[in-house]
Backbone as CSV, one residue per row, in Angstrom:
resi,resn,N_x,N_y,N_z,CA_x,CA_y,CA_z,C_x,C_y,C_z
1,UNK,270.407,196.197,-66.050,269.574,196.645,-64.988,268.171,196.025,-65.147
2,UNK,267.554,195.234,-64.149,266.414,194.106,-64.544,265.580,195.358,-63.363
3,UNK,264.615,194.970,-64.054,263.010,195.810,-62.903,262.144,194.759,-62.626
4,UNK,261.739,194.707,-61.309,260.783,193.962,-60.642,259.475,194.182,-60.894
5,UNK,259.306,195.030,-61.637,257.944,195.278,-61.250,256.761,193.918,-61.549
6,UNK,256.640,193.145,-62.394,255.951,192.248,-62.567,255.677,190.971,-61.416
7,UNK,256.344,191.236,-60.523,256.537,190.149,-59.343,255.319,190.930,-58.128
8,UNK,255.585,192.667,-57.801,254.788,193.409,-57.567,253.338,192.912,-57.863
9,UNK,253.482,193.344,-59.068,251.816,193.414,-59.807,251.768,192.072,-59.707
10,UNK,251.975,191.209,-59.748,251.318,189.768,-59.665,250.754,189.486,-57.789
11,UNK,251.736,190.440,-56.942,251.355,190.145,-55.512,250.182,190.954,-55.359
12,UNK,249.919,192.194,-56.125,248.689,192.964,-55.886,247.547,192.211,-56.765
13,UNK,248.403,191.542,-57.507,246.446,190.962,-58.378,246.034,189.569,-57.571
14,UNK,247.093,188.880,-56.946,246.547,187.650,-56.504,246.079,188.652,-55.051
15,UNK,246.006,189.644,-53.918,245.396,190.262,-53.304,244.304,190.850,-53.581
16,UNK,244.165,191.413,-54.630,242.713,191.837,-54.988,241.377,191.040,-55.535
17,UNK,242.327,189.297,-56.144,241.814,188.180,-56.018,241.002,187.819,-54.803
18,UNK,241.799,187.547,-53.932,241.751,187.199,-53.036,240.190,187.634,-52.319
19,UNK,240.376,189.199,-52.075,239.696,190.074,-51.759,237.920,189.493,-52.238
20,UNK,238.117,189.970,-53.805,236.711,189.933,-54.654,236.221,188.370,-54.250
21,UNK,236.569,187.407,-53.682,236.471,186.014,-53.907,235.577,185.797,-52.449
22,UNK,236.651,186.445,-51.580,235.611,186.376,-50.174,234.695,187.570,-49.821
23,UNK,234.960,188.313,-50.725,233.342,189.166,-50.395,232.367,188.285,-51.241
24,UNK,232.439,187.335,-52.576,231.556,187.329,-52.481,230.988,185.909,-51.937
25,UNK,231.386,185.104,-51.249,231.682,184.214,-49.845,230.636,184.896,-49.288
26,UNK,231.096,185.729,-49.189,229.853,186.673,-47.396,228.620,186.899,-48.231
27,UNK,229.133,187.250,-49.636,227.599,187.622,-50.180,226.646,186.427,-49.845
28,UNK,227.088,184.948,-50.636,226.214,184.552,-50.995,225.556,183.786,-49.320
29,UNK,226.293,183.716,-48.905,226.332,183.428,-47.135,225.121,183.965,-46.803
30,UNK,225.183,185.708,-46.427,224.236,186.546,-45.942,222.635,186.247,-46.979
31,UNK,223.160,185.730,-48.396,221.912,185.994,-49.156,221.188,184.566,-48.933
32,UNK,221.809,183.669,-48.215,221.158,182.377,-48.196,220.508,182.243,-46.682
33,UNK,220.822,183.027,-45.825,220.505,182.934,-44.637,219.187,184.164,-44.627
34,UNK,219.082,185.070,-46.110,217.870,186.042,-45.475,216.956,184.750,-45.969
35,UNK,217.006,184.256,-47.039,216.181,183.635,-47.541,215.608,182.508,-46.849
36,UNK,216.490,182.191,-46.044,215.779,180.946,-45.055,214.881,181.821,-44.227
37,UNK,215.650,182.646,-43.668,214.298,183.558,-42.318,213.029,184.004,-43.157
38,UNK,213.032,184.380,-44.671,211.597,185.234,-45.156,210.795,183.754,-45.457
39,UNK,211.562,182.213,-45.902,210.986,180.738,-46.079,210.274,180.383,-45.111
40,UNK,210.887,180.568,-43.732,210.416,180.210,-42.322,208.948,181.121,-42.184
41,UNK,209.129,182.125,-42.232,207.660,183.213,-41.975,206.557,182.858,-42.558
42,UNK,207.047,182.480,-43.833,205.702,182.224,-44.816,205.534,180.892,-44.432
43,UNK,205.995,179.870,-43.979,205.455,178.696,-43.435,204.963,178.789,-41.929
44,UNK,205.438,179.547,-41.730,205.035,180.041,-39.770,203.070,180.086,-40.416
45,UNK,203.254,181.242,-42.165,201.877,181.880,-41.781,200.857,181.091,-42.231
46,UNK,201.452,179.631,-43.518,200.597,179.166,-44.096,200.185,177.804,-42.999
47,UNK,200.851,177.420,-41.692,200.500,176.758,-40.924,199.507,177.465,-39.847
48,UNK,199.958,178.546,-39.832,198.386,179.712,-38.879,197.604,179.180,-39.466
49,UNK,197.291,179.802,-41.006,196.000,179.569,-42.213,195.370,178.531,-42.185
50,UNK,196.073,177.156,-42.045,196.184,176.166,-42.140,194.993,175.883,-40.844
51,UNK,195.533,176.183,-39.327,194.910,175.969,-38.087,193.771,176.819,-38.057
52,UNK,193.594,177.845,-38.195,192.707,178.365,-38.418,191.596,177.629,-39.108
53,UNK,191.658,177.572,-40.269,190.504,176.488,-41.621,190.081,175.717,-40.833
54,UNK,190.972,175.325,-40.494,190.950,173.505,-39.678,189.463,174.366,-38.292
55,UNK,189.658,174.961,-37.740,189.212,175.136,-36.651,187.545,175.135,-37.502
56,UNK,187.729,176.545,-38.289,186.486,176.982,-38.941,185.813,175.832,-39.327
57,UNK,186.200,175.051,-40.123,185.080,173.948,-40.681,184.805,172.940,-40.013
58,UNK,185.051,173.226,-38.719,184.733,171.898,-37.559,183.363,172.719,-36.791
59,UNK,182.816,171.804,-35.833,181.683,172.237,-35.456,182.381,173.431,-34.340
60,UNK,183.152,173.290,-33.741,183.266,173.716,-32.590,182.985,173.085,-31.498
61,UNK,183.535,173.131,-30.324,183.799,172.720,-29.013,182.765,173.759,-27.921
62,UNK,181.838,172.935,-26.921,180.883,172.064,-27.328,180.232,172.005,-28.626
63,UNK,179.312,171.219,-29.056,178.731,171.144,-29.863,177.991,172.008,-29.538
64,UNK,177.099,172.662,-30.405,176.180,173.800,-30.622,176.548,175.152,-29.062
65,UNK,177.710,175.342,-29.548,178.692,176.337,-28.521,177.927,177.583,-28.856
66,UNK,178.035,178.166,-27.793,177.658,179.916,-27.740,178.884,180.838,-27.349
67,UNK,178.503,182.051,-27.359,179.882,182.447,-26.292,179.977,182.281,-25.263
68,UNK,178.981,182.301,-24.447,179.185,182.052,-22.807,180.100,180.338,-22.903
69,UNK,179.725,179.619,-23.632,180.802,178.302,-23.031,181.514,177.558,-23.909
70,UNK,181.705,178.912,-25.693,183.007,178.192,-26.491,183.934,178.003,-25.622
71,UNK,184.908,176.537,-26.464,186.525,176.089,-26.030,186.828,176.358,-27.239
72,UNK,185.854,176.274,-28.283,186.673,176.074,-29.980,186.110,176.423,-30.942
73,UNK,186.363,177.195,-31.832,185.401,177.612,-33.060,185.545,177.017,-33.888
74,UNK,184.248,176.774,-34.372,183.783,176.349,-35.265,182.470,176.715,-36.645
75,UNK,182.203,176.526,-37.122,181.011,177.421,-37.914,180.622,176.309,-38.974
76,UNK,180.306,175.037,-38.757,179.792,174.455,-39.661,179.048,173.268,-39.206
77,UNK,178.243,172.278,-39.909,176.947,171.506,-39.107,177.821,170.020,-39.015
78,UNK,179.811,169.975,-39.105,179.790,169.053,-39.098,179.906,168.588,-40.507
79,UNK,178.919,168.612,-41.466,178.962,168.128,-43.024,179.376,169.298,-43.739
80,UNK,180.237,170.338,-43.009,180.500,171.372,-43.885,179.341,172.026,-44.404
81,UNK,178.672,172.065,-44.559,177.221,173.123,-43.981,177.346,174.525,-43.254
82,UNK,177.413,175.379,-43.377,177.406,176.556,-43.173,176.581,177.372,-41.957
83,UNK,176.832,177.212,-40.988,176.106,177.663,-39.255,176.119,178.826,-39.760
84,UNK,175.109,179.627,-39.620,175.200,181.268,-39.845,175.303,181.802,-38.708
85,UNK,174.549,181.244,-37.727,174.426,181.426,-36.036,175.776,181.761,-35.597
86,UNK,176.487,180.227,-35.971,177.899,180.594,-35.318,178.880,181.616,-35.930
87,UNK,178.934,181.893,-37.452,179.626,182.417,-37.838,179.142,184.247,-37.839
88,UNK,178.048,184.545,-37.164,177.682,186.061,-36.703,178.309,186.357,-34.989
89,UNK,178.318,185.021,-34.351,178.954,184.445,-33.306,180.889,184.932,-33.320
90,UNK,181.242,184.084,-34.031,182.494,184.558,-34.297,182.758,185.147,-35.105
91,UNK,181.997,186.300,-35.541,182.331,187.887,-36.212,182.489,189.065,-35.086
92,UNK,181.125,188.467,-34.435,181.125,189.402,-33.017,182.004,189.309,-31.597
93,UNK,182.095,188.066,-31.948,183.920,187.959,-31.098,184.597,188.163,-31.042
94,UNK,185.028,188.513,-32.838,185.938,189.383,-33.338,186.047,190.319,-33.053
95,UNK,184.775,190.839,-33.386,184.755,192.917,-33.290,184.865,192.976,-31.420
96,UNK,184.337,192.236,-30.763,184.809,192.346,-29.461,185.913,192.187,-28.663
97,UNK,186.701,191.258,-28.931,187.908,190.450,-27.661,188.575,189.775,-28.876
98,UNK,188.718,190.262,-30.128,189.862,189.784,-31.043,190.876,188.808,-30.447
99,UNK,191.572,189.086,-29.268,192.909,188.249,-28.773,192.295,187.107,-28.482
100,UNK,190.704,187.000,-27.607,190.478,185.911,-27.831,190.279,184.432,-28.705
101,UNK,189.841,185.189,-29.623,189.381,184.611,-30.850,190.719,183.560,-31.260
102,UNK,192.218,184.612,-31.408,193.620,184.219,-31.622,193.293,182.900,-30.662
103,UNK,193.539,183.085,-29.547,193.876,182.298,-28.619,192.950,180.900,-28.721
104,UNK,191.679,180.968,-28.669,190.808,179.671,-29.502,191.247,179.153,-30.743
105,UNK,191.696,179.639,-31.789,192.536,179.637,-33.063,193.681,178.753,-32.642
106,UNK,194.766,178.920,-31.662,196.032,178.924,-31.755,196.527,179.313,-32.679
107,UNK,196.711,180.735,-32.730,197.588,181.542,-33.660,198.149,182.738,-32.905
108,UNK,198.735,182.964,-33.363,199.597,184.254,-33.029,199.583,185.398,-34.085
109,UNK,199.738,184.813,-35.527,199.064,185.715,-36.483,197.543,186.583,-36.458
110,UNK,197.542,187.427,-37.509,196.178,188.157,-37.764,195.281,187.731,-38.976
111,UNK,194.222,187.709,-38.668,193.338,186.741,-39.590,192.293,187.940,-40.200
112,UNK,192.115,187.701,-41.186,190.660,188.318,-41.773,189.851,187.318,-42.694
113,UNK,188.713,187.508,-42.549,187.839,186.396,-43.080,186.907,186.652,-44.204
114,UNK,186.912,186.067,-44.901,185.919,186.531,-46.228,185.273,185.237,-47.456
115,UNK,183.949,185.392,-47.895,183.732,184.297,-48.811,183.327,184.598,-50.115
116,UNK,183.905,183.603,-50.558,183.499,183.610,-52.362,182.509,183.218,-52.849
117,UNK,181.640,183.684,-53.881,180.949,182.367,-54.740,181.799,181.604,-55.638
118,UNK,180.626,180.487,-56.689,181.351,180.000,-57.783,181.803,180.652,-58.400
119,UNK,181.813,182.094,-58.788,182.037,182.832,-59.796,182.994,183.667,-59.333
120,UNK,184.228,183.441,-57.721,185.060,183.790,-57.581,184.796,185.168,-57.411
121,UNK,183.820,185.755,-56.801,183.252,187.130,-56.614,183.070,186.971,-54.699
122,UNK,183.444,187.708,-54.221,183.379,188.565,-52.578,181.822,188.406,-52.902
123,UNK,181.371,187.693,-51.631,179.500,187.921,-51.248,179.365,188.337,-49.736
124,UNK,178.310,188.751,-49.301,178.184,188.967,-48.501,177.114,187.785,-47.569
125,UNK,177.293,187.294,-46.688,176.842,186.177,-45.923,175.824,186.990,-44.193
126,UNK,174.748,186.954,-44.383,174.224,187.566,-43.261,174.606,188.841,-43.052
127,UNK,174.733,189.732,-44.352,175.043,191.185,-43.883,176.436,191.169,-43.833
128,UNK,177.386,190.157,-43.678,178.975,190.605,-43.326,179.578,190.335,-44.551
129,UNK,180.551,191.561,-44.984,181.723,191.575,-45.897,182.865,190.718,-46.165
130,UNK,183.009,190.911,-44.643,183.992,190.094,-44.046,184.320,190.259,-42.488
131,UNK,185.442,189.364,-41.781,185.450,189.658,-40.654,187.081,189.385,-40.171
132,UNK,187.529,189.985,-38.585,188.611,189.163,-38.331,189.378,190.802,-37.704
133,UNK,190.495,190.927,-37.495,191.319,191.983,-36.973,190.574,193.254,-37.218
134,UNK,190.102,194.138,-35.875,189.275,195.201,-36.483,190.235,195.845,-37.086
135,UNK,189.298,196.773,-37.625,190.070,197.823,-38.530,190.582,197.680,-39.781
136,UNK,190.574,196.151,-40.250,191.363,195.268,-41.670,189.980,195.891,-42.373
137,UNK,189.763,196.575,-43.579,188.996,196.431,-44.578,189.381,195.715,-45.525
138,UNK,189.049,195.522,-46.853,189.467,194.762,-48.332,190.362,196.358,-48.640
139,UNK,190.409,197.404,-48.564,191.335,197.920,-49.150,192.948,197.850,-48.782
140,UNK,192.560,197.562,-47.005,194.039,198.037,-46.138,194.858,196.529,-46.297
141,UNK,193.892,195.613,-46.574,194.540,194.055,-46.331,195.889,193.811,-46.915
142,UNK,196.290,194.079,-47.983,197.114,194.081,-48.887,198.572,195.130,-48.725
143,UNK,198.199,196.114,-47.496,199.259,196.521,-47.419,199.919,196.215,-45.841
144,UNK,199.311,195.217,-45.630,200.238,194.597,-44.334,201.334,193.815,-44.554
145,UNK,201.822,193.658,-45.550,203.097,192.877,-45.704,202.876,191.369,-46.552
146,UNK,203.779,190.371,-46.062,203.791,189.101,-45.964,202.089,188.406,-46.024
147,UNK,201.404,187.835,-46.396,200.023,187.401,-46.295,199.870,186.190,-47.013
148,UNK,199.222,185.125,-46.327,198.919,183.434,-46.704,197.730,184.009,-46.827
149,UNK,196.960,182.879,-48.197,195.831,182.790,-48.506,195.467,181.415,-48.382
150,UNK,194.460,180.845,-47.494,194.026,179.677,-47.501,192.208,179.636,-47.690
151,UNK,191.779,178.740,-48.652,190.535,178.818,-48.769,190.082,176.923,-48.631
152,UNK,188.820,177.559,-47.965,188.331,176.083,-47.797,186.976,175.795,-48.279
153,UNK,186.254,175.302,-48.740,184.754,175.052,-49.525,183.885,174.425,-48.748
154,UNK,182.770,174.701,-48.673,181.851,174.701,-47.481,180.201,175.112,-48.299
155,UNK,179.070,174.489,-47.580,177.787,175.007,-48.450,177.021,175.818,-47.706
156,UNK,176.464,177.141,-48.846,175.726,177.614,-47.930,174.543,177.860,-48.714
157,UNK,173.346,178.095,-48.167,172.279,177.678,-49.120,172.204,177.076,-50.314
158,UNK,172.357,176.028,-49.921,172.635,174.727,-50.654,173.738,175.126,-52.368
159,UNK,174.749,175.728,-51.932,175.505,176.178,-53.458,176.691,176.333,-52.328
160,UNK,177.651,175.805,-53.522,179.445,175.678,-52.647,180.132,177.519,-52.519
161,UNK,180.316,177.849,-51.779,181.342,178.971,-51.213,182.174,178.413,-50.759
162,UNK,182.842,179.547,-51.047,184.813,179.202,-50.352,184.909,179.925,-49.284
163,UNK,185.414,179.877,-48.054,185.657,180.590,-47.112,187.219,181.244,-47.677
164,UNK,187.648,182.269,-47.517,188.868,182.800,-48.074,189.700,183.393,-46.366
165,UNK,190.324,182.940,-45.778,191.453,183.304,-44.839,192.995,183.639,-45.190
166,UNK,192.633,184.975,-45.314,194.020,185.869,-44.951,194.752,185.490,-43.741
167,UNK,195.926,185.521,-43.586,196.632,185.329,-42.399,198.088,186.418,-42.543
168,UNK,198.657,186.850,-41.511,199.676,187.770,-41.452,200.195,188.215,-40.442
């Protein structure tokens, strides 16, 4: 009298094979496709950061622009020189018509603005902390998620600062 059973158990282990092999197929599938979408975001934000800088250390559109007839912000003399004019200019643009500001930018992201000294210390420039999405302080910044840091170097009374742009 012969028993089958080993023919059985070999059809249930090559099935449960089977099984463990394409789940983890889907795993690594699903885990390669989040990783492209969270890759994409952070380049979406470090190209904002990116346009942004770019905008800031240009003079702006016209030259010596006000608000009544900016096209483009800017905050610097040109030699990277430090406009204080303009940059109380586009603080107060900020705290006013924010979407505008975006829209001169070309961004779609949220920006906050802030500068360093040499000594890698937050200063304050004409009274401002910082500037950019109302309501962003230095405490709340950090809990918005995802965030590019782009800094660009620029003079302001005659000693190098970094402009520091958050983006998100």
């Amino acid at each position: 009298m012969l028993i089958k059973r080993a023919q059985i158990w070999s059809l249930d282990l090559f099935i449960a094979i089977s099984m463990m092999m394409i789940t983890v197929a889907i795993f690594f599938v699903l885990s390669i496709n989040m990783s492209e979408r969270s890759d994409s975001g952070i380049v979406t934000l470090l190209e904002d950061g990116k346009a942004i800088s770019n905008f800031a250390v240009g003079t702006g559109s016209p030259d010596g622009w006000t608000l009544q007839n900016m096209q483009a912000i800017g905050v610097t003399d040109g030699q990277r020189r430090l406009n204080t004019t303009k940059l109380a200019q586009w603080e107060q643009l900020a705290q006013d018509e924010y979407n505008l500001t975006k829209r001169l930018l070309s961004t779609d992201s949220d920006y906050y603005i802030r500068f360093m000294n040499r000594e890698n210390t937050f200063i304050t420039i004409e009274g401002s902390d910082g500037f950019g999405k109302p309501g962003t302080t230095n405490e709340t910044l950090y809990k918005e998620g995802s965030i590019a840091k782009i800094q660009r170097f620029m003079v302001y009374n005659k000693s190098i600062v970094s402009m520091v742009i958050y983006v998100w």
